[in-house]
OpenMM code with the backbone's topology and positions (N, CA, C; nanometers):
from openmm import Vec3, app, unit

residues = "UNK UNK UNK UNK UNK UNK UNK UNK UNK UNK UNK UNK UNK UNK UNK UNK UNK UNK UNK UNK UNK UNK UNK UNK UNK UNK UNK UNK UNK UNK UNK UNK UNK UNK UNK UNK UNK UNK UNK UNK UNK UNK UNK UNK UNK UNK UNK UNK UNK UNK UNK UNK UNK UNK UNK UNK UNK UNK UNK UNK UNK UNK UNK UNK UNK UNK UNK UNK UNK UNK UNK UNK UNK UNK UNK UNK UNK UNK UNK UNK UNK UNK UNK UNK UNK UNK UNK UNK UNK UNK UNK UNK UNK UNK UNK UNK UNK UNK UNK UNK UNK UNK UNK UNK UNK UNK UNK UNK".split()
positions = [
    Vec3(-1.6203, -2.1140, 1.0606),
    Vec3(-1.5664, -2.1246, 0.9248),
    Vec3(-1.4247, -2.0685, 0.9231),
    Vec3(-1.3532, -2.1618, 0.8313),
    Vec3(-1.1983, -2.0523, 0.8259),
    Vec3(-1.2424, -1.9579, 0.7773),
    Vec3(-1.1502, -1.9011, 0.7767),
    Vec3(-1.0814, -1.6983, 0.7524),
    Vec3(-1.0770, -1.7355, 0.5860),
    Vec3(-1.0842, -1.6313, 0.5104),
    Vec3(-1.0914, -1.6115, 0.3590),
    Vec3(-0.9636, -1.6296, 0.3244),
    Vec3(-0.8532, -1.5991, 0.4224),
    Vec3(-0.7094, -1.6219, 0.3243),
    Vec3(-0.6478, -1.7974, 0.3718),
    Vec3(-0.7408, -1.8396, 0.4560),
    Vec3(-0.6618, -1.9914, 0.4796),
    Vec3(-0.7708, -2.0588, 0.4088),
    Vec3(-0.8989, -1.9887, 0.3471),
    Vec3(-0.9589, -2.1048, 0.2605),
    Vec3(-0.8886, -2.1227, 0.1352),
    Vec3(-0.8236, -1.9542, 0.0913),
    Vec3(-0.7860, -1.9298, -0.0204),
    Vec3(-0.6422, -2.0668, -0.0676),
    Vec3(-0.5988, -2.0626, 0.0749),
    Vec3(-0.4583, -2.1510, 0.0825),
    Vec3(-0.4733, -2.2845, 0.0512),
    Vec3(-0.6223, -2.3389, 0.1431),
    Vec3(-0.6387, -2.4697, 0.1012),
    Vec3(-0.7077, -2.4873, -0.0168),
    Vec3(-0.8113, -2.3836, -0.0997),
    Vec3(-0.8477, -2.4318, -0.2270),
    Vec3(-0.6831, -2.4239, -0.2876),
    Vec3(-0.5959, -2.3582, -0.2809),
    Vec3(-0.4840, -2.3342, -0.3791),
    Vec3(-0.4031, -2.4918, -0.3965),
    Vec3(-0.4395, -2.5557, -0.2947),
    Vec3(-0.3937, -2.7412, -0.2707),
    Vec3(-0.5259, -2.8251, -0.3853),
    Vec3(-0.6174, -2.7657, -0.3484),
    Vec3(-0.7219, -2.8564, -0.4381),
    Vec3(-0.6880, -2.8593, -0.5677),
    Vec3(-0.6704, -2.6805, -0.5705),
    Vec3(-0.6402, -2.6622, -0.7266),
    Vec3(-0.5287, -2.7513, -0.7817),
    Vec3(-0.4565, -2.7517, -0.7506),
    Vec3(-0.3256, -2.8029, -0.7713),
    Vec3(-0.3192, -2.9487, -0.8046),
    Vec3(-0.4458, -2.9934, -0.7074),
    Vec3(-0.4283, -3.1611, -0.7022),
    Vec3(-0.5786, -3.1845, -0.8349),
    Vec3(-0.6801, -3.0823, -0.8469),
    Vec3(-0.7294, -3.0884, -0.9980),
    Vec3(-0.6451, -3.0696, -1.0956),
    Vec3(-0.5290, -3.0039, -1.0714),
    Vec3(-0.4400, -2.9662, -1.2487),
    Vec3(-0.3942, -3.0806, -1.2392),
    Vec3(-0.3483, -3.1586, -1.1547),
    Vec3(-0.2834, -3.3121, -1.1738),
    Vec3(-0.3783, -3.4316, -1.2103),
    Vec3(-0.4562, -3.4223, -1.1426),
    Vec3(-0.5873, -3.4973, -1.2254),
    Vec3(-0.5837, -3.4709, -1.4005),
    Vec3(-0.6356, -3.3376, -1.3892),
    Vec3(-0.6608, -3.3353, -1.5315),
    Vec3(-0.5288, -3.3295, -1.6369),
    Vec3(-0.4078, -3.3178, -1.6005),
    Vec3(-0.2714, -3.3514, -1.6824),
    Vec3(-0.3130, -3.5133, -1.7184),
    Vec3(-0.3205, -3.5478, -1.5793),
    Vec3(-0.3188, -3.7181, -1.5762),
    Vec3(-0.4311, -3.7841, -1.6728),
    Vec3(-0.5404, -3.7025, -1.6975),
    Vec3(-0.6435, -3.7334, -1.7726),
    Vec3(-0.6009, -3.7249, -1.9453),
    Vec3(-0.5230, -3.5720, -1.9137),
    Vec3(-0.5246, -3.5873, -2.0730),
    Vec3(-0.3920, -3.6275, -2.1529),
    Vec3(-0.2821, -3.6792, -2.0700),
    Vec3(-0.1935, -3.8108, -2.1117),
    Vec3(-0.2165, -3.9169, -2.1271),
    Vec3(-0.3342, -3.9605, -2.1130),
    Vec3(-0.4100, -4.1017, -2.1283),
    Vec3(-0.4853, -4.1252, -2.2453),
    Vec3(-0.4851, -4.2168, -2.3055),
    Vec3(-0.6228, -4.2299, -2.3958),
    Vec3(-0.6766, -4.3106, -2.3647),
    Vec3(-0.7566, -4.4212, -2.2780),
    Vec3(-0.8313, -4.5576, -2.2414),
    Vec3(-0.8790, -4.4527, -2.1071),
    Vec3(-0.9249, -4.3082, -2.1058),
    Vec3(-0.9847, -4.2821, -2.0181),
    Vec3(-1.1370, -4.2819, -1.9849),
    Vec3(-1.2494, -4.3406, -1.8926),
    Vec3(-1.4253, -4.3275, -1.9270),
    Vec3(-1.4453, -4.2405, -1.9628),
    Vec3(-1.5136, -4.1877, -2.0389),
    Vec3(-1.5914, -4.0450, -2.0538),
    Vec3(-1.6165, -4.0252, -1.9255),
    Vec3(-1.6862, -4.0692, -1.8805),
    Vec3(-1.7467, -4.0160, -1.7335),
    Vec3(-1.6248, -3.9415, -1.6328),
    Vec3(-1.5473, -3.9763, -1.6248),
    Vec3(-1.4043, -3.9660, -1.5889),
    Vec3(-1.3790, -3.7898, -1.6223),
    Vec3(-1.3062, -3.8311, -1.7636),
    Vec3(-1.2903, -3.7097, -1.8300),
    Vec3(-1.3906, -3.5803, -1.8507),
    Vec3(-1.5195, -3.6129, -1.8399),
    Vec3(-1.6044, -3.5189, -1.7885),
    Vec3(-1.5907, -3.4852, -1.6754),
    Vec3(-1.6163, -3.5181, -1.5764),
    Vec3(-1.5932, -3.4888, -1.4014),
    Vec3(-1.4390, -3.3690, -1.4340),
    Vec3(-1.3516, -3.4604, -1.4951),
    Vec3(-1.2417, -3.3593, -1.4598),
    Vec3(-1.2282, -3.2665, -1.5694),
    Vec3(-1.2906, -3.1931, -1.6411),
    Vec3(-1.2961, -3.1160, -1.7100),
    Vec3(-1.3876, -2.9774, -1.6540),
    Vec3(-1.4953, -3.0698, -1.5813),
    Vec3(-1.5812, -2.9639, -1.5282),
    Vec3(-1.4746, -2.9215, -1.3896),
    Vec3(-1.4512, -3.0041, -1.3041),
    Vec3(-1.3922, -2.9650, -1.1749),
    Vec3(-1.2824, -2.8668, -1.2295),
    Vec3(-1.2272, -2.8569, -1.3330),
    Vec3(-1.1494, -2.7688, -1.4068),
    Vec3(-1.1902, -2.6336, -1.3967),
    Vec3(-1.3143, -2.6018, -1.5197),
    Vec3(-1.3960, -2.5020, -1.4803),
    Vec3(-1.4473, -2.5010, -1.4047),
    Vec3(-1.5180, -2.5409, -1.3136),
    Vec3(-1.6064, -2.5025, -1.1638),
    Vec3(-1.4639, -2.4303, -1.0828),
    Vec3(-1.3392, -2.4938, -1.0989),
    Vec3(-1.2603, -2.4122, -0.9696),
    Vec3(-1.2026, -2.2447, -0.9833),
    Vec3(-1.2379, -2.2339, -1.1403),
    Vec3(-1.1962, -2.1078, -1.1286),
    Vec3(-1.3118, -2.0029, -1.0404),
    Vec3(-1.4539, -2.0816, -1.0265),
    Vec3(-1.5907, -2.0108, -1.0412),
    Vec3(-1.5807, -2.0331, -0.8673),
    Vec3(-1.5300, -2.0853, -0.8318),
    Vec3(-1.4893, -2.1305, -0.6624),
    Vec3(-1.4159, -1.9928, -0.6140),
    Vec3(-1.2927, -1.9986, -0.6936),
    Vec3(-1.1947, -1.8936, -0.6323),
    Vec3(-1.2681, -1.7519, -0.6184),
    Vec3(-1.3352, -1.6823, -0.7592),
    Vec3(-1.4651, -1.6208, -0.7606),
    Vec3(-1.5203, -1.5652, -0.6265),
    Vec3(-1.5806, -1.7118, -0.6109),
    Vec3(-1.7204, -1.7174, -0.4812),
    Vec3(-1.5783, -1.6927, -0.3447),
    Vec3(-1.4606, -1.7399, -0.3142),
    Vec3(-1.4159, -1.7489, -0.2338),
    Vec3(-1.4055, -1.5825, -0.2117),
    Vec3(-1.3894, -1.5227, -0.2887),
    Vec3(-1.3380, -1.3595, -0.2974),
    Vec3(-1.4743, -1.2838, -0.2391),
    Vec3(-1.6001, -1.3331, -0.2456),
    Vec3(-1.7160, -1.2449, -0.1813),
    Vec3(-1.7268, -1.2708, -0.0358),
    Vec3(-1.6141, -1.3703, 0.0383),
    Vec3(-1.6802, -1.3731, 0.1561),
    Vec3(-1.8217, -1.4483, 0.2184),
    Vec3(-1.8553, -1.4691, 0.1086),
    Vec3(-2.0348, -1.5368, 0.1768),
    Vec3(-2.0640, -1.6960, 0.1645),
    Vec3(-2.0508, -1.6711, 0.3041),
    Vec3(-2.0163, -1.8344, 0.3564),
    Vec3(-2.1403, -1.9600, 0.3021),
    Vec3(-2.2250, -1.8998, 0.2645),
    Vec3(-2.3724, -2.0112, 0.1944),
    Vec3(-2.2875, -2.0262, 0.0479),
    Vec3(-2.2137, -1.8738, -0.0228),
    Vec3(-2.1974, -1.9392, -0.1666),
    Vec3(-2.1062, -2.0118, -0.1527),
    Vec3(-2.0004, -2.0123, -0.0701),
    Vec3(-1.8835, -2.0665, -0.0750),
    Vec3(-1.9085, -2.2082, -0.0340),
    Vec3(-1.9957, -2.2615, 0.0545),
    Vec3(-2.0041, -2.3597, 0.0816),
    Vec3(-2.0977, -2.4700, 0.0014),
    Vec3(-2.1909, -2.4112, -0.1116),
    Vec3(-2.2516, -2.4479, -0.2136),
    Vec3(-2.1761, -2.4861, -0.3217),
    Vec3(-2.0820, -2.3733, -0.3857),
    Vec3(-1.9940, -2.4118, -0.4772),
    Vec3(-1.8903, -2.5088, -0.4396),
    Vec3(-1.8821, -2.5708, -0.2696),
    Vec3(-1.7918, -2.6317, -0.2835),
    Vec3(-1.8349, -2.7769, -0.2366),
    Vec3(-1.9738, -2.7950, -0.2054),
    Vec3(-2.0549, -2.9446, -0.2626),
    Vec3(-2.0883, -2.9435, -0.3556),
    Vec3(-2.0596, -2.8778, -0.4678),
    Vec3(-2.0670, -2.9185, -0.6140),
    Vec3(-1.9082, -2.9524, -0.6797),
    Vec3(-1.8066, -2.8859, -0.6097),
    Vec3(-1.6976, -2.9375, -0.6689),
    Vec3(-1.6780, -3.0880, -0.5922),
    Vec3(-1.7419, -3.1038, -0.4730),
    Vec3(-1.7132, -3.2039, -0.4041),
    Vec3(-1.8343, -3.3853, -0.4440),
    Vec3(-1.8935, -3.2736, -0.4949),
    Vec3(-2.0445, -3.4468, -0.6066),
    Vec3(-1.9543, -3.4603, -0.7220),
    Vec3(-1.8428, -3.3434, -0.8087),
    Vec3(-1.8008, -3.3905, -0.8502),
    Vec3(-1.6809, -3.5263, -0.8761),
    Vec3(-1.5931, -3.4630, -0.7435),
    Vec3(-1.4768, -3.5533, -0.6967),
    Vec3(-1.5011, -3.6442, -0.6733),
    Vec3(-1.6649, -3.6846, -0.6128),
    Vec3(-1.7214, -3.7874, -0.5953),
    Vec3(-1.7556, -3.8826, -0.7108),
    Vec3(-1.7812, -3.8094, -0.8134),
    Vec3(-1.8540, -3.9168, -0.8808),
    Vec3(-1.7195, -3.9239, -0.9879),
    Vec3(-1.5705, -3.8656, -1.0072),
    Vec3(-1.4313, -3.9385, -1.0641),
    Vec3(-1.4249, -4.0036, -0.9604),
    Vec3(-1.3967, -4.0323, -0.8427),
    Vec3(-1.3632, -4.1137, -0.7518),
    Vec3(-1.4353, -4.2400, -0.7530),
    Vec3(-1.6013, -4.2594, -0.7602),
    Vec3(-1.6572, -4.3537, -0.8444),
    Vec3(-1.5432, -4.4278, -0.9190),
    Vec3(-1.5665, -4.3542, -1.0127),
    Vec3(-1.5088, -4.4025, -1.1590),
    Vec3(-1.4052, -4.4979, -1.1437),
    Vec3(-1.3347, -4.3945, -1.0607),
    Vec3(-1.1857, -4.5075, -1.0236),
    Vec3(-1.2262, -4.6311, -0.9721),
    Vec3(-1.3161, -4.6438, -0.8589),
    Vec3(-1.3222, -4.7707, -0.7945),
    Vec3(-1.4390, -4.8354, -0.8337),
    Vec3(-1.4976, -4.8504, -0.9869),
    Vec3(-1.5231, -4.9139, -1.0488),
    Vec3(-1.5038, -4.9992, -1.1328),
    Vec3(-1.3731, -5.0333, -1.1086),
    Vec3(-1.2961, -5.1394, -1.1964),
    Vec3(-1.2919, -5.0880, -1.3190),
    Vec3(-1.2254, -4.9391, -1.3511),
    Vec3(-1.2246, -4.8608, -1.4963),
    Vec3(-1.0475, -4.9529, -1.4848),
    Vec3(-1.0407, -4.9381, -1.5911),
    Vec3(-0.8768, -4.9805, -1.6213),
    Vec3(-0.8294, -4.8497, -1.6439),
    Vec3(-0.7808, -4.8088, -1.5265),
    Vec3(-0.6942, -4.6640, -1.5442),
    Vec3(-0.5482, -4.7168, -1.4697),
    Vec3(-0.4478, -4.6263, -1.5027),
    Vec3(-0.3387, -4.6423, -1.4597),
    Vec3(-0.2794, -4.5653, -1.2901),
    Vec3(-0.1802, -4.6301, -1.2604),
    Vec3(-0.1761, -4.6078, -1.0915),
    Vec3(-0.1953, -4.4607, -1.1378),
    Vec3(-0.0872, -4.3762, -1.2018),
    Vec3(-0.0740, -4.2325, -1.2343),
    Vec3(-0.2320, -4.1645, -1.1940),
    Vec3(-0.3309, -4.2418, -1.3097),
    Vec3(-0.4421, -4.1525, -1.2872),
    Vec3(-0.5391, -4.1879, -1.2016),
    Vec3(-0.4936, -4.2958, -1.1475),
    Vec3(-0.6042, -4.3110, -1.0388),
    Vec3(-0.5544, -4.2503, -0.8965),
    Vec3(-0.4234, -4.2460, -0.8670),
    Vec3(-0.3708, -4.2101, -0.7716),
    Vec3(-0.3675, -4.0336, -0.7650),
    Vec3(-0.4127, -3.9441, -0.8476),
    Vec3(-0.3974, -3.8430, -0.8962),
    Vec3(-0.5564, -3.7747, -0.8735),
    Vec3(-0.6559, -3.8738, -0.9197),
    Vec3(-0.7828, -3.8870, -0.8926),
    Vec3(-0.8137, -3.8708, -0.7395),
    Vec3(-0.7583, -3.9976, -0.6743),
    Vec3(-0.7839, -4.0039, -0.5353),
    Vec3(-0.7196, -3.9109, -0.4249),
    Vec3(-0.5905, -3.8199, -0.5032),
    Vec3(-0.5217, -3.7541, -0.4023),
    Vec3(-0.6510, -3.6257, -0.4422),
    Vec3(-0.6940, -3.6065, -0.5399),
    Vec3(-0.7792, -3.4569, -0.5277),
    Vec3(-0.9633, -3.4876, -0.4650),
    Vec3(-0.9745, -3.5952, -0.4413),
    Vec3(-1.0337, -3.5866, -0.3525),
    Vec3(-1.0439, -3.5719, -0.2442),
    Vec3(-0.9069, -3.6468, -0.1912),
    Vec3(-0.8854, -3.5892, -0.0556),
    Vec3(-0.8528, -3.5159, -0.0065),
    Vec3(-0.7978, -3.3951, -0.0971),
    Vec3(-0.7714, -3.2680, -0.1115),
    Vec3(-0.9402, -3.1695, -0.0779),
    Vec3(-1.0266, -3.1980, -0.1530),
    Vec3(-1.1556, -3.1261, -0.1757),
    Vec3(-1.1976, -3.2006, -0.0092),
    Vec3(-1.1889, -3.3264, 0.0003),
    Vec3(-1.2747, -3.3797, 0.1495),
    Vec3(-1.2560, -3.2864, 0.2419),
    Vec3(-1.1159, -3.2690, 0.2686),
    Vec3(-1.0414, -3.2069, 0.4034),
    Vec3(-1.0858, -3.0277, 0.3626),
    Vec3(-1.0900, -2.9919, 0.2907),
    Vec3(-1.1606, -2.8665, 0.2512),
    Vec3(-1.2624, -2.8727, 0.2901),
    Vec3(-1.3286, -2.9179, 0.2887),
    Vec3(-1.5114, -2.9465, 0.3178),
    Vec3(-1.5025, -2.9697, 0.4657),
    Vec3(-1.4118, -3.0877, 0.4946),
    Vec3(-1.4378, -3.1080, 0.6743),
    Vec3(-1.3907, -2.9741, 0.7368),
    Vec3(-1.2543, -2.9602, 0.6847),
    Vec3(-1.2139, -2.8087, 0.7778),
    Vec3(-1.3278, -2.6607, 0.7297),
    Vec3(-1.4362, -2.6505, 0.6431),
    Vec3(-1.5638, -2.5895, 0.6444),
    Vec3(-1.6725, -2.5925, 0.7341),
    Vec3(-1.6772, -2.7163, 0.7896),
    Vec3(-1.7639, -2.7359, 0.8586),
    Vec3(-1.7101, -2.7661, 1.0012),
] * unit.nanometer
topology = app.Topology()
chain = topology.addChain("A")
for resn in residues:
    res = topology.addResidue(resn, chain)
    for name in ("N", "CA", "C"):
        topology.addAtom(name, app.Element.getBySymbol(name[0]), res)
């Protein structure tokens, strides 16, 4: 497993690429609910991440972060369901998943 201060570094990329998601979400109005839920929660769940990242314990950390990652999954859905979203928010969508993926692969 990485070290606690290079997970800290790469959630600080996730985070970053959720605040752009959710900007991108809430400049829009023709967004799914389903959508705007996912990124509201991945909102709150990441503060509850950084949290778990601070105890060190590699089961919570890696729990809380297949739940931020079913989330990314299921906006990422969304997108490639033929939602009529704009490049902005779909491209914004898809960069924070691949943000959360590469977190998860470099976990394991």
């Amino acid at each position: 497993m990485l070290q606690t201060n290079e997970i800290q570094r790469r959630f600080s990329s996730v985070e970053q690429a959720i605040g752009q998601a959710a900007q991108a979400c809430s400049a829009e109005r023709d967004v799914p609910s389903e959508l705007r839920d996912c990124l509201q929660r991945l909102d709150q769940q990441s503060d509850l991440v950084r949290e778990v990242i601070q105890t060190r314990d590699e089961s919570r950390i890696r729990k809380v972060l297949d739940e931020l990652e079913e989330l990314g999954d299921r906006a990422k859905r969304v997108c490639s369901s033929g939602a009529q979203l704009t490049p902005r928010m779909r491209s914004a969508v898809l960069h924070m998943h691949d943000e959360l993926s590469e977190l998860k692969h470099q976990l394991h």
